[in-house]
C-alpha positions as CSV (number, residue, x, y, z in Angstrom):
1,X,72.4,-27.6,-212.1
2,X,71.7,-24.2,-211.9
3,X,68.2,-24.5,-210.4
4,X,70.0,-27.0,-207.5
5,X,72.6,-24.4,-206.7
6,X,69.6,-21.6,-206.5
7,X,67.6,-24.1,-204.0
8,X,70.9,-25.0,-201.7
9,X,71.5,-20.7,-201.8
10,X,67.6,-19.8,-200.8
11,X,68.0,-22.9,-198.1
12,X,71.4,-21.1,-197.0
13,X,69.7,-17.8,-196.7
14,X,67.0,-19.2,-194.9
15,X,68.7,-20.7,-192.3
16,X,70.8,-17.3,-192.0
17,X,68.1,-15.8,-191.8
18,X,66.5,-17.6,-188.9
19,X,69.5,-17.2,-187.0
20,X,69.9,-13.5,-187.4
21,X,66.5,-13.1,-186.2
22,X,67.2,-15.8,-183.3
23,X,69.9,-13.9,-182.0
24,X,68.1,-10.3,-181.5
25,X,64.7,-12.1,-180.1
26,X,66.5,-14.2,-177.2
27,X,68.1,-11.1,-175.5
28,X,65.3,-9.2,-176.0
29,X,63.0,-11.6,-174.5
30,X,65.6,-12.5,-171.7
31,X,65.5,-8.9,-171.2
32,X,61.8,-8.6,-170.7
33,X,61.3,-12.0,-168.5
34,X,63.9,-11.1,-166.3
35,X,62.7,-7.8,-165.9
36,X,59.1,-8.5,-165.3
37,X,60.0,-11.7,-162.7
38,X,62.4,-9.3,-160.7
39,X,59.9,-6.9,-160.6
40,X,57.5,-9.5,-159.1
41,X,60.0,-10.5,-156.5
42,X,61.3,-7.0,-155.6
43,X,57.5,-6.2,-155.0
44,X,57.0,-9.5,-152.3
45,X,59.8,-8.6,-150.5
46,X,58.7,-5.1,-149.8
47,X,55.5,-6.4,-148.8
48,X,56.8,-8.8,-146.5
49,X,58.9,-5.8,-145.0
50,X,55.8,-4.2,-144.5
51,X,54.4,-7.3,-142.7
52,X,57.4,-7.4,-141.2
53,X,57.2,-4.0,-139.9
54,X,53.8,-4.5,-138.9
55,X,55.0,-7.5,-137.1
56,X,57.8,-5.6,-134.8
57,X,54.7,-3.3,-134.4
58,X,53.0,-5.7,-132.1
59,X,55.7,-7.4,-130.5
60,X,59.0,-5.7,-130.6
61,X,60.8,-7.4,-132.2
62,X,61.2,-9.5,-136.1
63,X,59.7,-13.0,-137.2
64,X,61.9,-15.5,-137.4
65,X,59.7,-17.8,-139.4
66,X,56.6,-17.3,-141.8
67,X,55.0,-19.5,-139.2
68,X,55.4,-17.3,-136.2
69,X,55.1,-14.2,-138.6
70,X,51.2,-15.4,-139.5
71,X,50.2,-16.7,-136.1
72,X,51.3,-13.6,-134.3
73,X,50.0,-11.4,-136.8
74,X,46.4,-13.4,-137.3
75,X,45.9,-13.6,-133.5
76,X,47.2,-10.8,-131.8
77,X,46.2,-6.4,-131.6
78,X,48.2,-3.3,-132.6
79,X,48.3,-1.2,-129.2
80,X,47.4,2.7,-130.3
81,X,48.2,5.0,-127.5
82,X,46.7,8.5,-127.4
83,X,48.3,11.2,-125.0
84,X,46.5,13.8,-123.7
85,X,48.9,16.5,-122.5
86,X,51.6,17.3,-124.4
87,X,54.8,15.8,-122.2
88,X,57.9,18.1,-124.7
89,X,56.2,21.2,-123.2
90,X,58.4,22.3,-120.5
91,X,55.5,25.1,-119.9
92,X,52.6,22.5,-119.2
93,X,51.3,22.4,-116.2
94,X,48.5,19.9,-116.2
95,X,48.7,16.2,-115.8
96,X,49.3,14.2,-119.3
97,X,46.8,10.8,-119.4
98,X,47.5,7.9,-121.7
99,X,45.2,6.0,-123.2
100,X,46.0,2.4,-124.9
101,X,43.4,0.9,-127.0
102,X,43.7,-2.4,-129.5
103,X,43.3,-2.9,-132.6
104,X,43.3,-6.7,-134.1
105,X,46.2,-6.7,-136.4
106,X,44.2,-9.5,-138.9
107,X,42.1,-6.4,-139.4
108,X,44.5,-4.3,-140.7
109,X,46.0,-7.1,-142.7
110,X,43.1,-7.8,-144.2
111,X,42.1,-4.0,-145.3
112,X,45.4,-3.5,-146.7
113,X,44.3,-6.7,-148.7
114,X,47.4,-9.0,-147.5
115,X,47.1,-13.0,-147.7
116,X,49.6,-14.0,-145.3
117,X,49.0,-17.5,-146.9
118,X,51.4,-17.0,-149.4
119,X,53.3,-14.5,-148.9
120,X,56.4,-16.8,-147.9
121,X,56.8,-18.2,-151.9
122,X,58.8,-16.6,-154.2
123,X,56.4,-15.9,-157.0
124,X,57.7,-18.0,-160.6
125,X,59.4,-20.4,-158.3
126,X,56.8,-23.5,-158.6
127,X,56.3,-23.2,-154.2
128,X,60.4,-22.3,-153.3
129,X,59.9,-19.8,-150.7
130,X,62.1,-17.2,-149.5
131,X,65.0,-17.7,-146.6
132,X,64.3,-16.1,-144.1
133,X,66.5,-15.2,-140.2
134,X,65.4,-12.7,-137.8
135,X,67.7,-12.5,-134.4
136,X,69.6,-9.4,-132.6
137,X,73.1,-8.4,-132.9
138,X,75.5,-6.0,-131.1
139,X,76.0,-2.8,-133.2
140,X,77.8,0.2,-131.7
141,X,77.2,-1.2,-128.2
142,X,73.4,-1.6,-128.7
143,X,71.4,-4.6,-128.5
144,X,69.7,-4.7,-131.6
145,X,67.0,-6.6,-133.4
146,X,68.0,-7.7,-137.3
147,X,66.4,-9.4,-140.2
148,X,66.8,-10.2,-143.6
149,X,64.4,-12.2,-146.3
150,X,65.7,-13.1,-149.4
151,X,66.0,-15.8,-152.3
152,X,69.1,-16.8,-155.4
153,X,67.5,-15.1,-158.8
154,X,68.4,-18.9,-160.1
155,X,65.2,-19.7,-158.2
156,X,62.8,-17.8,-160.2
157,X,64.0,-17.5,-163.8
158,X,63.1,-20.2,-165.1
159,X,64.8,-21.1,-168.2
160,X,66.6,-18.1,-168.1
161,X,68.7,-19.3,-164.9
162,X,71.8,-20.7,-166.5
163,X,75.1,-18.5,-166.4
164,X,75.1,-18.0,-169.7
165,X,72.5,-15.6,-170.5
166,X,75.2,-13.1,-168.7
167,X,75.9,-12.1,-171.9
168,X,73.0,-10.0,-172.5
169,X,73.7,-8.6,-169.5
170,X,77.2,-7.5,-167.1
171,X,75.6,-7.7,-163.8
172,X,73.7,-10.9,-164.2
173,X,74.3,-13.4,-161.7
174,X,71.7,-16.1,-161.3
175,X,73.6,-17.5,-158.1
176,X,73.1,-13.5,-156.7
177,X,70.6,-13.6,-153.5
178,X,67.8,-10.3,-154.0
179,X,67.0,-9.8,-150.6
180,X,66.0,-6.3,-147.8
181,X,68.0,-6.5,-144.4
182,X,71.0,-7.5,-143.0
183,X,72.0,-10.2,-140.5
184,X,75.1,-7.7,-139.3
185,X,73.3,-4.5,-139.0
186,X,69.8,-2.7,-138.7
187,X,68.8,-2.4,-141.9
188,X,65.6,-2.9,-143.7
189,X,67.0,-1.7,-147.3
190,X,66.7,-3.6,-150.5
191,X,69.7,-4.7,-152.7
192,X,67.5,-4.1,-155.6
């Protein structure tokens, strides 16, 4: 009797055991998964800023579209303009020249090491891609052009995208949309 008692108390403390040791890993690794696929994401949405920049660079204004951002951006030049003179000096008296040159703006994409290929999927989504709107507003009386790229973290957790790992953590909200920009006003800042 007492050797069945001993078994059913070591098969207790195993099981107690187990789920001690289950409840400090999950956080932790929740903690680490979520950290390193956030990081992933914050880091592809500054470069597509960049591209985006790059991309008001040649024509003025934002993509609407990953389509039209690669087209554009693949096919058409950067416009450099040197000035010869210098036009703030209220003392010079000689004539200030411009100069425009082009460069091709897949060249500079492609020595910053860009691939414009896949830049529009949100990386640990299995191919969901980030939303993206480009337009222009009125703000302060100013015609201005707006964009803002972004995706719900629910789309690239994984397992960890239910609700209920919020416990580990106050200000997780898988249904919360990481994004840079604003529909409402110019702004290219992150909300990481």
């Amino acid at each position: 009797m007492k050797v069945v008692i001993n078994l059913v108390l070591i098969a207790i403390i195993a099981v107690l055991s187990y789920l001690l040791i289950d409840s400090i890993r999950e956080p932790i690794a929740f903690k680490a998964e979520k950290d390193k696929r956030e990081n992933a994401v914050e880091a592809k949405l500054s470069l597509i800023r960049q591209v985006q920049e790059m991309y008001r660079g040649v024509t003025d204004e934002f993509a609407p579209n990953f389509d039209t951002l690669q087209q554009v951006l693949e096919t058409d030049s950067f416009s450099l303009v040197s000035v010869y003179g210098d036009p703030d000096d209220p003392n010079f008296t000689g004539e200030i020249q411009y100069d425009t040159s082009y460069i091709m703006a897949a060249d500079s994409i492609r020595s910053l090491g860009i691939n414009l290929d896949s830049l529009r999927y949100v990386p640990y989504s299995n191919g969901e891609t980030f939303d993206i709107a480009a337009d222009t507003v009125t703000y302060q009386s100013t015609l201005v052009h707006v964009v803002e790229v972004g995706t719900k973290i629910n789309k690239f957790m994984g397992k960890y995208a239910d609700p209920r790992y919020a416990k580990y953590d106050d200000s997780y909200d898988p249904n919360k949309v990481i994004k840079f920009g604003d529909m409402n006003k110019p702004s290219l800042s992150g909300n990481w």
